[in-house]
N, C-alpha and C positions, 0 to 999 in steps of 0.2 A: 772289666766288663766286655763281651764279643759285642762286636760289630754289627751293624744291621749284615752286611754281606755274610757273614760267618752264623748270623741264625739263619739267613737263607738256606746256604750250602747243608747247616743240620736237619732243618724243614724240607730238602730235597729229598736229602738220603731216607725220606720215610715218606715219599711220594713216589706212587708212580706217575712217567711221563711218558707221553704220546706224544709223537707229528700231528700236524694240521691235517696229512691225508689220511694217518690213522683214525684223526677224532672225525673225519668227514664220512669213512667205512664204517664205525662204529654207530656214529649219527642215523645211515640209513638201514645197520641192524636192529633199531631200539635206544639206542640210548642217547638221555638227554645232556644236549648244549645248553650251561649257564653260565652267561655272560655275566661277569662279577665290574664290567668297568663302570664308571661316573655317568652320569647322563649326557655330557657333553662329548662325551669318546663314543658317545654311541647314535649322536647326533652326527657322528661323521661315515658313521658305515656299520653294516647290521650282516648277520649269517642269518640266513634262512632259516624261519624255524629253531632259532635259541630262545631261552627265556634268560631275560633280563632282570637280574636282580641285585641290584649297584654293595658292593663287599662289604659296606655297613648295616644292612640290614640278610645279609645270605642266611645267619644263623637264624633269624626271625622269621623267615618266610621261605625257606628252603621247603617245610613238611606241608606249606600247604598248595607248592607249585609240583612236589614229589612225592606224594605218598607213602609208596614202598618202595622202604629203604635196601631192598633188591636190585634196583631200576638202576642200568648203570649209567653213570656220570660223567660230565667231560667238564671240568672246568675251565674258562679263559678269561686273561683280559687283556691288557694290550699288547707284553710283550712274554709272558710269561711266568712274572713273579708273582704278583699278586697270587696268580691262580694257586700257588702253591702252598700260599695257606691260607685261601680259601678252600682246598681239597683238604689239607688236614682238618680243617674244623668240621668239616663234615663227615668225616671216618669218624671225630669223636663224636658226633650226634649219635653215629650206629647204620650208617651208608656205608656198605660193604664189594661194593665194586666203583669207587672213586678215582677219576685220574686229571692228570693235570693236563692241557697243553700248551709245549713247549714250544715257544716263539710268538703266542698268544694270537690274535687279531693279526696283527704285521706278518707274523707268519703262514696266517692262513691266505692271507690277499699274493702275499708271493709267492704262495703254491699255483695262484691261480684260478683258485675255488671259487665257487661264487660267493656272490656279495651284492650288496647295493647297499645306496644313501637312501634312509630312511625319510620319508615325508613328516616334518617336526612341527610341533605342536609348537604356537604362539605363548605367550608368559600369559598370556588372558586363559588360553582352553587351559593349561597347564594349572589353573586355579579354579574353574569351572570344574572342572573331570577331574579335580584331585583326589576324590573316593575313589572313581576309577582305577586312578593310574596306583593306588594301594593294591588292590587285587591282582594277583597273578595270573591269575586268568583272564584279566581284561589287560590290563598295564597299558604303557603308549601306544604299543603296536595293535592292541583291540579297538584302544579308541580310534587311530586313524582306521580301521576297519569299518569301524561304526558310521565317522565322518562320510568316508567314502562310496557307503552304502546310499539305495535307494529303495526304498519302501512307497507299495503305494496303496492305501486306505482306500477302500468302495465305499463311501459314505462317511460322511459327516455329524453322522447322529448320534446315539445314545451308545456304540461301541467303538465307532472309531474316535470320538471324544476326548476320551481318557487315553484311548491308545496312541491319536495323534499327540498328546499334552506329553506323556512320558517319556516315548521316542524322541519329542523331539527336546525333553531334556536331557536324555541320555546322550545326544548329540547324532543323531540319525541326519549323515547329511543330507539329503534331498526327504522330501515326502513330499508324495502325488497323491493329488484327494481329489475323486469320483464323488459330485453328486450335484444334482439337478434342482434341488430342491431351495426353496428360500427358509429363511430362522421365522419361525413362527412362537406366539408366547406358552404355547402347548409342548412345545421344544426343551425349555426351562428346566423342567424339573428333572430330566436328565443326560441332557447333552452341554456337556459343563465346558464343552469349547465357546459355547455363543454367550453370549450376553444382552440383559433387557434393552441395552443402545443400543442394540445391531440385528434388534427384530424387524424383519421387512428388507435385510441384504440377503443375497447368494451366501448358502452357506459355505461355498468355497471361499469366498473372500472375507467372510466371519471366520473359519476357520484359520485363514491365511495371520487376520492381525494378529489372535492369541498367538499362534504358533513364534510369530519372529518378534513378538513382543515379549515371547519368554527363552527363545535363544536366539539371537540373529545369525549363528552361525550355519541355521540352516534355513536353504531353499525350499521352497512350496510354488509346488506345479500345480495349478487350477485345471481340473477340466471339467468344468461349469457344462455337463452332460448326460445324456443317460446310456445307461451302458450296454449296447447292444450287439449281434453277430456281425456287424456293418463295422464296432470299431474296437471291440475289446481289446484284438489280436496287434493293434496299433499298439494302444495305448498298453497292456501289459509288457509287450516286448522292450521297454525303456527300465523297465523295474525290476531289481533283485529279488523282492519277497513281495506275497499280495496278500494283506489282511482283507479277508471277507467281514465286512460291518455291518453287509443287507439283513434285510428282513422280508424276504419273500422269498417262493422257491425259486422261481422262474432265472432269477441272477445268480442263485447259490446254485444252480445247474450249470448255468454260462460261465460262471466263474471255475467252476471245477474243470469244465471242459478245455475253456482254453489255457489253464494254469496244465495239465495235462497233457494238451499241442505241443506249449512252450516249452515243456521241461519246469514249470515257477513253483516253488512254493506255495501251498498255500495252506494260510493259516485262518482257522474258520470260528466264528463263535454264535452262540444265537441267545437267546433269551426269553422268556414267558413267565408273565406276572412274578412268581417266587425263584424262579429257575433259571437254571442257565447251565451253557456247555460248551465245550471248547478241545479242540484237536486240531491238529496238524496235518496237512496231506501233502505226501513229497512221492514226485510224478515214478513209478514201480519200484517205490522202495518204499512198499507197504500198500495201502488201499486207499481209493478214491472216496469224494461222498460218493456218485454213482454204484459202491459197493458198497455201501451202507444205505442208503436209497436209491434203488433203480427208477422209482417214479416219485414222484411227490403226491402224501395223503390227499383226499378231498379237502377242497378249500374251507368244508364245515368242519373238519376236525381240526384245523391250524389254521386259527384267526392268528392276524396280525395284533402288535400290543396296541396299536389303534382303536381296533374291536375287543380284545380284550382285557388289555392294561398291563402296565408292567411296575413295579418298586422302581421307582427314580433312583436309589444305591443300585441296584441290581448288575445294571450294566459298566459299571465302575469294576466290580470285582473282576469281571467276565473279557472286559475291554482291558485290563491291565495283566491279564494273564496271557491273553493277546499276544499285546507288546513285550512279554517276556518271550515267550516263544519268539517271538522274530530275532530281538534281541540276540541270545542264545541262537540263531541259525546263523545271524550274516556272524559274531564270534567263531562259531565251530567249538562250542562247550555245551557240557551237561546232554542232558537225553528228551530229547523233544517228543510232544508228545505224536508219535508218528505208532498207530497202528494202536492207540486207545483214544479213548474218550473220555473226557473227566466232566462229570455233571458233577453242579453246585445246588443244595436247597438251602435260599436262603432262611427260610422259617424256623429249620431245622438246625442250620450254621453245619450242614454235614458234607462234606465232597465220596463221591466215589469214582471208581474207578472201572471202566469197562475197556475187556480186550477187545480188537477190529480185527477181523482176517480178509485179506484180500480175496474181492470175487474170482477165480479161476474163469469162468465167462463174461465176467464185466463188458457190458457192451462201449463205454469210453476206453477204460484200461488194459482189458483182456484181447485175447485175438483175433483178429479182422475189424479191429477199431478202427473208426474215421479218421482220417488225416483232416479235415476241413470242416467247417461248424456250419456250410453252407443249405446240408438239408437237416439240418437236426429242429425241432420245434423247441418253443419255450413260451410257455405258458404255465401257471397254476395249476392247470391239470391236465396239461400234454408234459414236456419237457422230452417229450419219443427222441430215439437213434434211429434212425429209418431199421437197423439191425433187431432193432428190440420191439417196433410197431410191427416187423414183420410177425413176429412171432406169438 
């Protein structure tokens, strides 16, 4: 019977092999680094940008971190053997530009190359986010992403509800919740963060106990306030992504503008009786709302659900499409919805789908836009750019 060394050396000879500075040239032409080590080998140090996929499962989960089987390949793991057949098993899938590298990990750190220790996940998250860490597109490295993330929610109501509840099972580490307002029992039917014992609190501190009562791994920043030109630019500046939960224009104005100052994300949704809608705005790389509403309708043609009512499910669906989108942005997966708009009828159960084109004169995003939110108005039915009242 040949030896383990002696099927290596046959399993070479039908491998190709690269250096660590080859597979690092190759890495920033296109092609992907996967990390075939143990979880504890890679609990000691991580290559920028490889996907991690431990050599008992590479067969299983290779097609759906790689699609096309074109896409070329670098395999490694600590010192260079494994990878080499883990490269074969993948030429036999039908991956036709496969290589190994030779010296694996050890060889890459003695070139030089970069590297870091990765921030590791405790045996408690690691059983929480164990769906997670299944997914190739989330795995350890998304979750600590997630962790490290900061999300902050305008409202506590009937959309950020559901979107603070699933972010923060998804383990979104920080969420910041905007709102002024106390739990009332008109609340109930669907703002499903509060509850009938905590009508008559701050909905940020109603919001706060659900939240670390259902992951304590994440922080919840109060700011028990309303959101105004005096402090938005404060309080967004701390946060990675900003889910819009309002329900008036006047905020969905201010919010736009200064996710727009900042450079933030913003992730927008609204709702009316059977209806609802939701998009993405990410600061000229695509369209603002100001270029989809340069003003806000008359206050008689857009009641509030106050005045006119809304489906208590409604804002679930709407609030949880939300928090997917955010999701998918602090990740860096999938295609956000930046530059459409997806309307929901729930009566109907029909979604569709509308394209957004960026205003070329946008008075927020276009040119000779404000730098400062200090003369712009907001109100119901101003929201003026002093640019766009002139005219």
């Amino acid at each position: 019977m040949p030896t383990y060394q002696e099927i290596l050396e046959q399993k070479r000879a039908n491998v190709r092999e690269v250096d660590a500075r080859t597979s690092a040239q190759l890495h920033e032409q296109g092609a992907v680094l996967v990390d075939i080590r143990e979880q504890d080998e890679v609990d000691q140090g991580i290559i920028p940008g490889a996907i991690h996929i431990p050599r008992g499962f590479l067969e299983m989960r290779i097609e759906e971190a790689v699609r096309d089987h074109n896409t070329p390949v670098v395999v490694y793991c600590a010192g260079g053997s494994r990878s080499v057949f883990g490269a074969e098993a993948l030429s036999q899938l039908g991956y036709r530009d496969v290589l190994s590298m030779s010296g694996g990990f050890s060889g890459w750190k003695a070139s030089g190359l970069p590297w870091r220790v990765p921030q590791t996940l405790s045996p408690d998250q690691r059983r929480r986010y164990s769906r997670h860490l299944l997914i190739p597109e989330v795995g350890e490295e998304g979750q600590r992403k997630l962790l490290d993330s900061r999300v902050l929610l305008v409202g506590a109501g009937g959309l950020g509800s559901p979107a603070a509840l699933y972010l923060a099972a998804a383990g979104v580490g920080t969420l910041g919740i905007v709102d002024a307002d106390i739990v009332d029992d008109s609340n109930l039917q669907r703002q499903v963060v509060h509850t009938t014992d905590r009508i008559g609190l701050a909905k940020v501190e109603s919001a706060r106990i659900a939240i670390e009562s259902l992951n304590p791994d994440v922080n919840v920043v109060k700011h028990e306030t309303r959101l105004d030109q005096s402090n938005v630019l404060d309080i967004f500046a701390g946060y990675d992504v900003i889910l819009d939960g309002t329900d008036n224009f006047a905020t969905r104005y201010l919010i736009n503008d200064a996710c727009v100052l900042l450079g933030k994300p913003n992730v927008h949704g609204s709702i009316f009786r059977f209806e609802g809608q939701a998009t993405t705005f990410i600061p000229h790389d695509g369209p603002c709302y100001r270029c989809l509403f340069p003003t806000p309708p008359p206050p008689e043609l857009a009641p509030s659900c106050a005045e006119a009512g809304v489906l208590g499910l409604l804002p679930g669906t709407i609030g949880i499409i939300q928090a997917t989108e955010t999701a998918k942005l602090i990740l860096g997966i999938g295609e956000p919805l930046v530059g459409r708009l997806l309307t929901y009828d729930a009566l109907e159960m029909e979604f569709r789908e509308l394209r957004l084109s960026r205003d070329p004169e946008c008075p927020m995003c276009g040119p000779g836009a404000p730098t400062t939110l200090e003369d712009i108005e907001y109100s119901d039915v101003g929201c003026l750019i002093p640019a766009l009242a002139a005219h």
